[in-house]
C-alpha positions as CSV (number, residue, x, y, z in Angstrom):
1,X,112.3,90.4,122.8
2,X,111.2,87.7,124.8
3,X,107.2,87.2,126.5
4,X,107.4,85.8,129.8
5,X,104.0,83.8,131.6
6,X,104.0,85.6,134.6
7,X,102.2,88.5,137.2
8,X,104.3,91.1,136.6
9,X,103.6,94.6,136.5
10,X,105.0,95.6,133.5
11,X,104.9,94.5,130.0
12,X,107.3,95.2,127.4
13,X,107.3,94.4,123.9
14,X,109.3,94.7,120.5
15,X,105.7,94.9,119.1
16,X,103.6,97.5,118.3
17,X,101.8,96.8,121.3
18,X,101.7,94.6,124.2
19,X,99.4,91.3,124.6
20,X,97.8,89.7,127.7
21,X,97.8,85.9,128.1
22,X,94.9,84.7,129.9
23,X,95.7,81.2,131.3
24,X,93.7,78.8,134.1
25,X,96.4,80.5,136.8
26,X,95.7,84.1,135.7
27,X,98.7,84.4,134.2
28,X,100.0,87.1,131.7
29,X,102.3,87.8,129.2
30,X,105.2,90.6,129.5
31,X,108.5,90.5,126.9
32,X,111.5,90.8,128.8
33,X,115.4,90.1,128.3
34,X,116.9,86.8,128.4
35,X,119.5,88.2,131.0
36,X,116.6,87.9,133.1
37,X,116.9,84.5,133.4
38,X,119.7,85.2,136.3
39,X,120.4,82.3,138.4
40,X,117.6,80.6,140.7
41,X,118.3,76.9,139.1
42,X,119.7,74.0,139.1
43,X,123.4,73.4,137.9
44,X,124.4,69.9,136.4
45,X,127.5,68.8,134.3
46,X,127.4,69.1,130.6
47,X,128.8,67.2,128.2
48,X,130.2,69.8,126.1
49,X,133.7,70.3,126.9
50,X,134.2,74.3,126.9
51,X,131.1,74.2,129.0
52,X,132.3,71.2,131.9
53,X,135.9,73.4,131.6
54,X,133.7,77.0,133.0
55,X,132.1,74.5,135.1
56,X,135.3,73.6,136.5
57,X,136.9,77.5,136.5
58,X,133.5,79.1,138.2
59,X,132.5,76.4,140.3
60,X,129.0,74.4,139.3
61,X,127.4,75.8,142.3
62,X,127.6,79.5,140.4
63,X,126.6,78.4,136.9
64,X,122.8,77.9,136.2
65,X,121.4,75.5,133.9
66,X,118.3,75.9,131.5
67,X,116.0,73.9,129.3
68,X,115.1,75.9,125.9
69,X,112.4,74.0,123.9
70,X,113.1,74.5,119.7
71,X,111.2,72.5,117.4
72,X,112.3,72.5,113.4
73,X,115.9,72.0,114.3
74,X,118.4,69.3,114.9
75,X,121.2,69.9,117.6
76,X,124.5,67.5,117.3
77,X,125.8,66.5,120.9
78,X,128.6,69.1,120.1
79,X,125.3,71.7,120.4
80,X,125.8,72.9,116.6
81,X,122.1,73.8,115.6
82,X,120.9,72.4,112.2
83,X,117.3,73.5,110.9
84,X,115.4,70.7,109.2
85,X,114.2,70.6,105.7
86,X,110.8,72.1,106.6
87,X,111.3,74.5,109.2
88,X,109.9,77.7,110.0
89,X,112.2,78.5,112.7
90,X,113.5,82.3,112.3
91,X,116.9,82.4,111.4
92,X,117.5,85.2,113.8
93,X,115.9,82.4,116.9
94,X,118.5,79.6,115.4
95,X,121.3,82.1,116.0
96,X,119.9,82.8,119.5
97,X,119.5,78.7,119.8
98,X,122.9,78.2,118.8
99,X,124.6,81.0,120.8
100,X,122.8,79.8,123.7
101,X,123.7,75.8,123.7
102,X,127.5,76.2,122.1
103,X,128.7,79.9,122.4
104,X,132.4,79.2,121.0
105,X,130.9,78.1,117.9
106,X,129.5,81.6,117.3
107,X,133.1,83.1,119.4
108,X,135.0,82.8,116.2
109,X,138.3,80.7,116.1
110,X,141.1,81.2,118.1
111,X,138.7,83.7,120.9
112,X,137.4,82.1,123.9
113,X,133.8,82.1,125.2
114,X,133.1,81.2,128.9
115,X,129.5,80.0,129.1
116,X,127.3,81.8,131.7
117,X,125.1,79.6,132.1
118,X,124.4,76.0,130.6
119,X,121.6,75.4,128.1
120,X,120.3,72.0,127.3
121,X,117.4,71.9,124.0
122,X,114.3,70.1,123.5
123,X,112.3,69.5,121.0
124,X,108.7,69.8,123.3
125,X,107.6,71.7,126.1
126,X,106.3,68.9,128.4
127,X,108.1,68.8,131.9
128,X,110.3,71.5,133.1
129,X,111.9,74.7,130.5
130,X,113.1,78.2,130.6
131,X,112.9,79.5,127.1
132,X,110.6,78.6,124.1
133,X,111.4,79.1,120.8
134,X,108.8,78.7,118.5
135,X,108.7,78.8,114.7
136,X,106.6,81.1,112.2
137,X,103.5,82.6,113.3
138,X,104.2,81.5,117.1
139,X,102.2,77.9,116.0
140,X,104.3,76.1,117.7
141,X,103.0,77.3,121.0
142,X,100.4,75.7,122.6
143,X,98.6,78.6,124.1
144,X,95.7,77.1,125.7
145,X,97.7,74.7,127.7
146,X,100.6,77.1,128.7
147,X,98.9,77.7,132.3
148,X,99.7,74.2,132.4
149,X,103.2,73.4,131.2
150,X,104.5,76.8,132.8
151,X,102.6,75.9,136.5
152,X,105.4,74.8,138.1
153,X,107.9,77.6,137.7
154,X,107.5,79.0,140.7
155,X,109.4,75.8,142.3
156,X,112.4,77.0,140.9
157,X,112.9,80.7,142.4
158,X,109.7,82.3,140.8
159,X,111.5,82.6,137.4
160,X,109.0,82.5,135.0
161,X,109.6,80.7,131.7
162,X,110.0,82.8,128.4
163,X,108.3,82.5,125.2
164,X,108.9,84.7,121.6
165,X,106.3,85.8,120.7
166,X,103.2,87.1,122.4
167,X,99.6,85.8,122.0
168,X,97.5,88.3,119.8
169,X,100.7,89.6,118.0
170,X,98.3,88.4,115.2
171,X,97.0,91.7,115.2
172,X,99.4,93.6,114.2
173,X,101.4,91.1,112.4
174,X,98.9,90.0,110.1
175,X,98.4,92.6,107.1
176,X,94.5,91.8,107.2
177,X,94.1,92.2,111.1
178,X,96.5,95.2,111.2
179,X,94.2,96.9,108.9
180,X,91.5,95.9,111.4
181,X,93.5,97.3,114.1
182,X,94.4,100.7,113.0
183,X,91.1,101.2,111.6
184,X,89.6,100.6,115.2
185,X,92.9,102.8,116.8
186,X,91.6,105.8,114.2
187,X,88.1,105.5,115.4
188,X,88.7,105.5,118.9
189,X,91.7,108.3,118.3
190,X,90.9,110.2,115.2
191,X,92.8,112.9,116.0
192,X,96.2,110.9,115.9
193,X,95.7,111.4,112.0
194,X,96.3,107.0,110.8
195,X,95.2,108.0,107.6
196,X,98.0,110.8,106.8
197,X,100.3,108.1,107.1
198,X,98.5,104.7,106.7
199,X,97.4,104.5,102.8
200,X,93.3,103.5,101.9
201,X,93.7,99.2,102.2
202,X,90.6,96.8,101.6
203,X,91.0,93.4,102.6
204,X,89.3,90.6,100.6
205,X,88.5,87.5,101.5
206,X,88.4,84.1,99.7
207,X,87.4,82.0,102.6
208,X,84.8,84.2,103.7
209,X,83.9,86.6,99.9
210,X,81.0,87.9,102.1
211,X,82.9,89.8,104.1
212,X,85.9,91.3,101.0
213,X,85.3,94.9,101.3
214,X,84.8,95.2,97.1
215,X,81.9,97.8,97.2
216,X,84.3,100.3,99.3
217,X,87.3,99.4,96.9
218,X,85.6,100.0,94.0
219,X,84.6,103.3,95.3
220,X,88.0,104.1,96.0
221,X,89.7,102.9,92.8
222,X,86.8,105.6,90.8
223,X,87.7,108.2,93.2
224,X,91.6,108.2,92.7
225,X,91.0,107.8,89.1
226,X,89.0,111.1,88.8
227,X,91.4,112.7,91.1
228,X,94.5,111.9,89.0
229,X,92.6,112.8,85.8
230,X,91.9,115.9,87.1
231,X,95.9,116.4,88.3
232,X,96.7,115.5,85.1
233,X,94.5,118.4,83.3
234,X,95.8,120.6,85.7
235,X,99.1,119.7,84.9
236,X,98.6,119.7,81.3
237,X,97.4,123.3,80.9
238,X,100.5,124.8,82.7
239,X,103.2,122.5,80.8
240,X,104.4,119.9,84.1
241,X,104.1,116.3,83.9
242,X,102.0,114.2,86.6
243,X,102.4,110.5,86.6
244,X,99.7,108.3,87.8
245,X,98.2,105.6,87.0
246,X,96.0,104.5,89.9
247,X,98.0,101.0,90.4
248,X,97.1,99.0,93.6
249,X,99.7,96.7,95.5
250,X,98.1,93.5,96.6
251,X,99.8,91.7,99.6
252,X,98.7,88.0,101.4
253,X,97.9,88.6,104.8
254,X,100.8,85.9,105.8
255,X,103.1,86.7,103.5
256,X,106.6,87.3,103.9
257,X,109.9,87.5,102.4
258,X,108.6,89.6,99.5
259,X,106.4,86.4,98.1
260,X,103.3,86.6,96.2
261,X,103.1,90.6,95.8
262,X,101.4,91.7,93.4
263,X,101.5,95.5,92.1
264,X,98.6,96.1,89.2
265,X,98.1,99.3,87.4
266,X,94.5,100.5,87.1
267,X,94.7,102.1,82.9
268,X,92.1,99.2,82.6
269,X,90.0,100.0,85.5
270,X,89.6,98.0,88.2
271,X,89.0,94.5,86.4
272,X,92.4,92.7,86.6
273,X,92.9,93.7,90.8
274,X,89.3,91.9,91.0
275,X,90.5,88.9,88.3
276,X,93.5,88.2,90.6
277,X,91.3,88.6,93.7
278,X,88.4,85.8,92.4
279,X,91.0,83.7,90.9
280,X,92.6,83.1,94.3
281,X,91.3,79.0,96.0
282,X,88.6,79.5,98.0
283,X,88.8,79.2,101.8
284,X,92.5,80.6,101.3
285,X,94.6,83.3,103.2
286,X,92.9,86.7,102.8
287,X,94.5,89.6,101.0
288,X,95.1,93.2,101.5
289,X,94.8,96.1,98.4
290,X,96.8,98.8,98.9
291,X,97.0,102.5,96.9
292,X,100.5,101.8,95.7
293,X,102.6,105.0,96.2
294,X,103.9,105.7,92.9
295,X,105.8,109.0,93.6
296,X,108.1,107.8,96.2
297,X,111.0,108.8,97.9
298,X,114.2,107.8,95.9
299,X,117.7,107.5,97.1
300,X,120.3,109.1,95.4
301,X,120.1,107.1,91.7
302,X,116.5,107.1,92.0
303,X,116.5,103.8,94.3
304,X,113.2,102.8,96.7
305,X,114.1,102.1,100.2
306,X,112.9,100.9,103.3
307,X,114.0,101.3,107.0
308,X,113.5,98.8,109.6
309,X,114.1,100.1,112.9
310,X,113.6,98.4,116.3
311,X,111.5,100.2,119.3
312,X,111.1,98.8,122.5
313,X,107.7,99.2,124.0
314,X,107.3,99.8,128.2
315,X,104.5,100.2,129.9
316,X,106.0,100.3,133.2
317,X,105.7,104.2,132.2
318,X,102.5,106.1,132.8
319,X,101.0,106.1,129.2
320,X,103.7,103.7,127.8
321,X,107.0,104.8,126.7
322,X,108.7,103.8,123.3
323,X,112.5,103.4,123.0
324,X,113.9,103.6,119.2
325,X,117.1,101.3,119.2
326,X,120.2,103.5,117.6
327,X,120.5,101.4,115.3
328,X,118.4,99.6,112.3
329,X,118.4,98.2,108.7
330,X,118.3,100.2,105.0
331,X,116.8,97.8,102.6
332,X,117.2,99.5,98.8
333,X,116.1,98.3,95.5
334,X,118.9,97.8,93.3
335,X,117.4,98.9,90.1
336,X,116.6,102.5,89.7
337,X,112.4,103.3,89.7
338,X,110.7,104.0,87.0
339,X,106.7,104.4,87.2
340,X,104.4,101.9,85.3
341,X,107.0,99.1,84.9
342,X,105.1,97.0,87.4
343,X,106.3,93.6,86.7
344,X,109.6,93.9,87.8
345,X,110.4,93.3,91.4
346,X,113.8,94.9,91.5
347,X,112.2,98.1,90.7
348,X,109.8,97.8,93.3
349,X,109.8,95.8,96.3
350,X,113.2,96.0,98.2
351,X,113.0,93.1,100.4
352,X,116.2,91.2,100.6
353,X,115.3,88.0,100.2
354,X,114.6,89.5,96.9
355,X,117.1,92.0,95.9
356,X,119.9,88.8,96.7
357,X,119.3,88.0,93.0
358,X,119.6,90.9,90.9
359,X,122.5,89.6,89.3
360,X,120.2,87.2,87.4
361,X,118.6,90.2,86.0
362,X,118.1,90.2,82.1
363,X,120.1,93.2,82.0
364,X,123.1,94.8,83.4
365,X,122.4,97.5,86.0
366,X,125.1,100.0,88.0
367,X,124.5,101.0,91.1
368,X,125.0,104.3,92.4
């Protein structure tokens, strides 16, 4: 999804929740579709040839033409997208980028793709655009002054310009603000139940250590302790087994990608979490301590999984209305679980990025 800086009535987002952009025109901010962007502006000539040939078939007077700002990324005169070195820019948005400024690169060979529209890139939002791309984190967008650079859109039809993400998605995106977040939703709704779902998290805090919730997750990491010692008695006078070992997954609050988790067992109380927590640079990102689940559900061959699914969020419905796309994305571990083996990532954490090199593994694994 899309935000667009405009008055509309609804606001729909791929988030969690929507957002409201407060600008010097009173503007705010609602996710649409980029189909949206219908018509309503100026066409020109390109100087890509299988766009000036639809120019030529559908007449320039029916095809539109569009500004889309993308910094991180370098775009050939042909309108073939290359990210730089150090860019942040989602690979999904350089996809978007490059479908948008050359869509026969992305038709595959020998199929023909007529433009609807032509797209033109630039690297900043100063003067006139239609779509803004920004990279990680939405920091390329210059909130403050988007009242500003979007002012003039109503000069060309009342379109209103479109950007990716949507101010505040901090709040949900961030591990140590969503904690905030559905914290506050369970107060104010506690009968929604957050906490049959949502597992005990503490955030701590190297850049403010006066504020790292260690009392309460101290308290926590004693009470689960007693509470698996006491399943494990249980256990042991009628014969079953109980695994537990009170382990604690430890997460950056801007991580991604799998990078920098940490998932420590607690047989040695509560002293290495706290040792990995202090030994973290001061004024740093803050971190959020988990209960790690550690009798999940397995796939077939005793695999962790993950689902990512996509839901579109519309409040143009009275109480909001949330639309689960069909389809979404299994992400499996490719080494079979086994409690207590923390230290190996293939056991545990099924992001891609990380399950891509399993074959480096020190030993040979087949999948189910």
């Amino acid at each position: 999804g899309f935000t667009r800086v405009a008055g509309a009535r609804y606001s729909v987002s791929t988030h969690a929740m929507s957002t409201r952009l407060d600008t010097a025109e009173g503007a705010h901010v609602t996710t649409i579709a980029t189909s949206h962007l219908a018509a309503a502006a100026t066409p020109v000539k390109s100087e890509r040839p299988e766009v000036d040939e639809a120019l030529e078939e559908k007449g320039e007077e029916e095809l539109p033409c569009f500004t889309v700002v993308a910094p991180g990324v370098k775009v050939s005169p042909e309108g073939i997208v290359t990210p730089l070195e150090n860019s942040k820019l989602g690979m999904l948005f350089v996809a978007v980028l490059q479908r948008l400024l050359a869509p026969q690169a992305m038709a595959g060979e020998g199929l023909k793709c007529r433009p609807r529209a032509v797209w033109r890139h630039r690297k900043s939002p100063v003067g006139r655009w239609d779509l803004f791309l920004s990279e990680a984190q939405g920091s390329s967008i210059p909130w403050k002054k988007m009242g500003v650079l979007a002012g003039d859109w109503r000069e060309r039809g009342g379109i209103p310009p479109l950007v990716n993400f949507s101010r505040g998605f901090r709040c949900i995106c961030r591990k140590a603000m969503l904690v905030k977040t559905l914290r506050a939703y369970s107060e104010a709704n506690p009968s929604v139940g957050v906490g049959d779902w949502f597992p005990p998290s503490f955030i701590f805090s190297p850049a403010k250590p006066e504020e790292s919730e260690t009392a309460a997750f101290l308290a926590a990491f004693d009470a689960r302790a007693k509470a698996q010692a006491a399943q494990a008695a249980k256990a042991g006078e009628s014969g079953s087994e109980i695994e537990g070992s009170n382990a604690w997954i430890l997460k950056p609050s801007d991580g991604g990608k799998g990078e920098r988790i940490k998932i420590i067992g607690g047989e040695s109380g509560p002293g290495p979490v706290l040792e990995f927590l202090e030994s973290q640079p001061r004024g740093s990102i803050a971190w959020v301590v988990s209960e790690y689940i550690e009798r999940p559900l397995l796939l077939p061959g005793g695999r962790k999984f993950d689902w990512r699914l996509w839901v579109l969020l519309d409040s143009s419905h009275p109480g909001f209305a949330v639309r689960l796309y069909r389809e979404g994305v299994l992400r499996t571990c490719s080494v079979a679980y086994k409690a207590g083996d923390f230290e190996d990532d293939f056991v545990h954490l099924s992001n891609h990025c990380i399950q891509v090199y399993t074959h480096v593994h020190t030993h040979a694994h087949v999948l189910p």
